[in-house]
N, C-alpha and C positions, 0 to 999 in steps of 0.2 A: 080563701087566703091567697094574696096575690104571690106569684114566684117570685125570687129573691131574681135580680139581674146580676147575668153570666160573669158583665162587665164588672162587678163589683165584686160578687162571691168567689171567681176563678182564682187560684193559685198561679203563680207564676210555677212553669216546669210542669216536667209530667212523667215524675219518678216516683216513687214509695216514698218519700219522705214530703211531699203534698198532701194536704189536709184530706181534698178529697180520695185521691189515688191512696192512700197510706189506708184509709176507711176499708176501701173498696177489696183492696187484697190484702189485710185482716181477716173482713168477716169471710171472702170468697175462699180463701186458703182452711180458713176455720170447717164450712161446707165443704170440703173437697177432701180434710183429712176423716170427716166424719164419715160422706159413700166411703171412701177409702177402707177404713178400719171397722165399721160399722159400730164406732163408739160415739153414742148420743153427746157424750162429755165434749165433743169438740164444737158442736152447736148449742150447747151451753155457752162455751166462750165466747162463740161469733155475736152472741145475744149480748155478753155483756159489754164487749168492744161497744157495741150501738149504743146499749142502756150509758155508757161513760160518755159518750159523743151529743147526747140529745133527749130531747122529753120523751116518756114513753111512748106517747099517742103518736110519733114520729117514728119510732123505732118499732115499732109492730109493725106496720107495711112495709117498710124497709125488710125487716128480718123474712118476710114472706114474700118479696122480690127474688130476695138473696136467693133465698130454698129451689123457686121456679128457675131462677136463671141457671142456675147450677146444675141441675137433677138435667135442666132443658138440653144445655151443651153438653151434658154427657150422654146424653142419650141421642146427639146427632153430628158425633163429634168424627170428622174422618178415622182418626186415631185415637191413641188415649191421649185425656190432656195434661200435658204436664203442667208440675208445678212446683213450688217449694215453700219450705215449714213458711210458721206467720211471725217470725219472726226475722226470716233472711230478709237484707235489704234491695237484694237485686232482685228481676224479674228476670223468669227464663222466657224463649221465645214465644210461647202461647199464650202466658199472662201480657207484654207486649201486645198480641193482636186481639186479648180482650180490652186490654186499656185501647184501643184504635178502633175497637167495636164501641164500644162504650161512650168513648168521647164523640164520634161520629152518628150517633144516635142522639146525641145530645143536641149537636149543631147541626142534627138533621143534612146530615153528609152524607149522602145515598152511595155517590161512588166510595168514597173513605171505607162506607160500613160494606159496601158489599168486597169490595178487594180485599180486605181485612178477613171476614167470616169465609170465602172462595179458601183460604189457606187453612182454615179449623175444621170447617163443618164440611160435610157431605150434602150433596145435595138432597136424597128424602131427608123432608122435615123440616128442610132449610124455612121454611117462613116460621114453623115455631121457638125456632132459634133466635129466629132476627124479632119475632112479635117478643120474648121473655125478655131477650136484650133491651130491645125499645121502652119496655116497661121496667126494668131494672133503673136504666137511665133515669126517666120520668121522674121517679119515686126518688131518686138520690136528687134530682133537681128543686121537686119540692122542698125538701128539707136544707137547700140552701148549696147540694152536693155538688162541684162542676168541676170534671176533669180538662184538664186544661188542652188546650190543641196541640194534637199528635200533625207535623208535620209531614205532607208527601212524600219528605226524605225519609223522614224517621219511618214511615211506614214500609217506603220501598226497602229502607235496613232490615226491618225485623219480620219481612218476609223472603228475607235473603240467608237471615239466619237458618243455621241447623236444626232440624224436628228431634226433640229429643227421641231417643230411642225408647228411652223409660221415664217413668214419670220419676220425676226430682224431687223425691221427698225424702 
């Protein structure tokens, strides 16, 4: 099955209310309350967000990107990552530098992804990080997914911002 082009599928912007972006921190918010709480029930939802979004045979590799990419940054994450419910519209500043992970993985943005992940991740593990990432991407491209471009500026912003202290949930 040939990729859909970036030129065509990309949203304009590259906030939570973008097709792709709005997807991507749904179901990762969903994964994240679920380590969180240790309630299965919240990776149910992240499943059906996808199951509403696309054919099933799409939404299984997806859902099992989601899982690895998630489980992966938390387990090589400098800190804890923050976040917030899946339903808040803004992004606090860690989802920011996974959308700049994300997008820059996408457009194959070496320096983007690596100045972006330098601010989350620690270094042991860092390549497992960046390989989940790279394949989180992949898999939301197949299906048509393209977070749109995180600017220099925007990037240099939201490594400017404040580390949560606590995770935002």
């Amino acid at each position: 099955m040939p990729l859909p082009s970036p030129a065509v599928a990309r949203p304009v912007g590259y906030h939570v209310d973008a097709p792709a972006e709005n997807l991507l921190f749904s179901v990762y918010r969903c994964w994240m309350a679920g380590f969180a709480t240790g309630d299965s029930a919240c990776w149910d939802i992240a499943w059906e967000a996808l199951a509403r979004e696309m054919p099933e045979e799409n939404a299984k590799p997806l859902f099992g990107e989601f899982h690895h990419f998630t489980r992966t940054l938390r387990a090589h994450a400098a800190n804890e990552i923050g976040w917030r419910p899946a339903a808040c519209r803004a992004l606090c500043r860690d989802e920011c530098l996974i959308l700049a992970m994300v997008d820059a993985a996408q457009r194959e943005d070496r320096v983007q992804f690596l100045s972006a992940a330098s601010h989350l991740l620690k270094s042991e593990g860092l390549s497992k990080a960046l390989d989940a990432t790279v394949a989180l991407a992949k898999a939301m491209a197949r299906v048509g997914l393209f977070i749109a471009p995180v600017s220099a500026g925007a990037l240099d912003v939201m490594t400017r911002m404040k580390p949560p202290s606590a995770t935002a949930h």
